[in-house]
C-alpha positions as CSV (number, residue, x, y, z in Angstrom):
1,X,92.6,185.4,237.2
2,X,94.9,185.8,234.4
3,X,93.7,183.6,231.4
4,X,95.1,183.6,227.6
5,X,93.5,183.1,224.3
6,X,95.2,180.8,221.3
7,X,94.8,179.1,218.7
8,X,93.8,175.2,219.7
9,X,96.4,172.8,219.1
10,X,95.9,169.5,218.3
11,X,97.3,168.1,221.9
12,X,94.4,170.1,223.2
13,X,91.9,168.0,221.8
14,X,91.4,165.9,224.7
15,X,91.0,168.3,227.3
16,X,88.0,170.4,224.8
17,X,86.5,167.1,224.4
18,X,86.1,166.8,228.2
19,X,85.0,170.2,228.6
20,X,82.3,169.9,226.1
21,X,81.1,167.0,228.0
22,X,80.2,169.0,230.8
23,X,78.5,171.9,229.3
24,X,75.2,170.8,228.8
25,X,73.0,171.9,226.8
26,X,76.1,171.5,224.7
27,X,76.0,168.1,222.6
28,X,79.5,167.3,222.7
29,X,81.4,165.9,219.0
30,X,82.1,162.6,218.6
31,X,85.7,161.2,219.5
32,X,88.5,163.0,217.1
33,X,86.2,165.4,216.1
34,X,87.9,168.2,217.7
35,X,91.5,166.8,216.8
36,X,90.3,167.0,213.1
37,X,89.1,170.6,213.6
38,X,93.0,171.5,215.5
39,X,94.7,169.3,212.7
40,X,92.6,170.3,209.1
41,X,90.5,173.6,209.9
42,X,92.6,175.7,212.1
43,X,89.5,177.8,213.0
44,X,89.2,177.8,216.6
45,X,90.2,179.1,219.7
46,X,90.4,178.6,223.4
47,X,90.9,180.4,227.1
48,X,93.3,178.6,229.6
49,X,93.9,180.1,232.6
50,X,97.7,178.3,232.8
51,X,97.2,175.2,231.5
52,X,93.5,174.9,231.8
53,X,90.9,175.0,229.2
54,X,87.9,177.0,230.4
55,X,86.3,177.9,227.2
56,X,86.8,177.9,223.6
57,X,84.7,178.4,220.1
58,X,85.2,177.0,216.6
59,X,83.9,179.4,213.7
60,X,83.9,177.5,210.5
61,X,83.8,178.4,206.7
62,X,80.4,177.4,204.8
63,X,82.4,176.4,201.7
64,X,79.5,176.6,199.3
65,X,78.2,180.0,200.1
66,X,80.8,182.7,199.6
67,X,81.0,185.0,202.7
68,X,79.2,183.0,205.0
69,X,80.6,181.2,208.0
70,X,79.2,179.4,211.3
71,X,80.0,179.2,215.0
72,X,79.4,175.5,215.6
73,X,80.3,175.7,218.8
74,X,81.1,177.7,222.1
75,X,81.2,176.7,226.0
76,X,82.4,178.0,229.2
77,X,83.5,175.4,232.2
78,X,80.4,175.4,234.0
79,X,82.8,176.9,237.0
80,X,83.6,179.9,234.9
81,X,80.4,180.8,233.8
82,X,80.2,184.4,235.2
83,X,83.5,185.8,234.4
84,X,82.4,186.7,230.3
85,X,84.7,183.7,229.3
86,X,82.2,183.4,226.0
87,X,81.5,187.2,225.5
88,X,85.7,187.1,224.9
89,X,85.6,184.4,222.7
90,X,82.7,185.4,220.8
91,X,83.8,189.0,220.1
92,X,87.4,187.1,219.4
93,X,85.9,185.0,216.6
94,X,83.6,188.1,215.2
95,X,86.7,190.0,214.5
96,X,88.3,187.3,212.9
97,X,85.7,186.4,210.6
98,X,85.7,190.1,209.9
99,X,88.9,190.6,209.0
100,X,88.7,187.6,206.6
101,X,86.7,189.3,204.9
102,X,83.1,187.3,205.8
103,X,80.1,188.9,205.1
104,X,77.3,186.6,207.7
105,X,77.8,185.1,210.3
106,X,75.1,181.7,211.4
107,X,74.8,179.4,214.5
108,X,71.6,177.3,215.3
109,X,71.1,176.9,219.2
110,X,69.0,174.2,220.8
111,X,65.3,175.8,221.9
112,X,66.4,175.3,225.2
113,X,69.7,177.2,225.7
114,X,68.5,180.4,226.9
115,X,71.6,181.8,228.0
116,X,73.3,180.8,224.8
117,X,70.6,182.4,222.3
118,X,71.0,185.6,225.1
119,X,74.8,186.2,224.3
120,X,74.3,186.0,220.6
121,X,71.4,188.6,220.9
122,X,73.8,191.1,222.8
123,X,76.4,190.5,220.0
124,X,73.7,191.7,217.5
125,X,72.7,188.6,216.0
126,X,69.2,188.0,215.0
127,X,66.7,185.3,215.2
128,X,65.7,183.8,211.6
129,X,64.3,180.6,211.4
130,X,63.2,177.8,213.4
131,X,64.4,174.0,212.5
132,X,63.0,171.1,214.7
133,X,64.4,172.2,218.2
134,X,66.9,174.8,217.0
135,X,67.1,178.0,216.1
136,X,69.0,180.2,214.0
137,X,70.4,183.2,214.4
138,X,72.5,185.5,211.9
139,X,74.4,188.7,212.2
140,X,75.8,190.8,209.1
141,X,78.9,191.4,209.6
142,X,80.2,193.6,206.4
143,X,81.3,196.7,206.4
């Protein structure tokens, strides 16, 4: 399989809405939640093999702490799950954040996603807090 990484596009909005809806333990956005994220933010990017989404992540800013940004979210079509669709994305948006000159990287995962908290653990990040049924993980990422 041949797939390619971009930048999302606002006409792609749609189709990562849908696949967020099936990748549960994933809590998909509300409606025009990810058009706003294409359309404002910029930040986030997504496999297709041809023209269909199979995974994508959006890495966001945190605006009031300089250096710090967040992976709100990152899913894999349940029919892709074993071919490291997520590990590309992942190491994708670490380098980014990198050189943009971030210093930390955050995501909080629900208690539940095992293999979600697994892939951040191989990618170095580290467990730091607990809130309600999530938990947080960080990973340093300066030089």
């Amino acid at each position: 399989m041949i797939y390619t990484i971009r930048e999302v596009e606002e006409e792609d909005s749609t189709e990562i809405e849908r696949l967020a809806g099936m990748c549960s333990p994933l809590r998909a956005s509300v409606a025009g939640t990810y058009e706003y994220f294409a359309l404002c933010i910029g930040r986030y990017f997504l496999m297709a093999e041809g023209s269909k989404i199979v995974g994508f992540i959006i890495g966001l800013p945190k605006i009031d702490i300089e250096g710090e940004c967040w992976i709100y979210q990152i899913a894999t079509d349940p029919a892709h799950r074993e071919e490291k669709i997520a590990t590309i994305l992942l190491d994708e948006e670490i380098k980014r954040f990198k050189s943009d000159g971030f210093k930390n990287i955050k995501t909080r995962i629900l208690a539940t996603n095992n293999p979600s908290m697994e892939l951040f653990m191989k990618h170095g990040f580290k467990r730091v807090d607990v809130i309600n049924e999530w938990i947080e993980f960080e990973k340093n990422i300066k030089e």
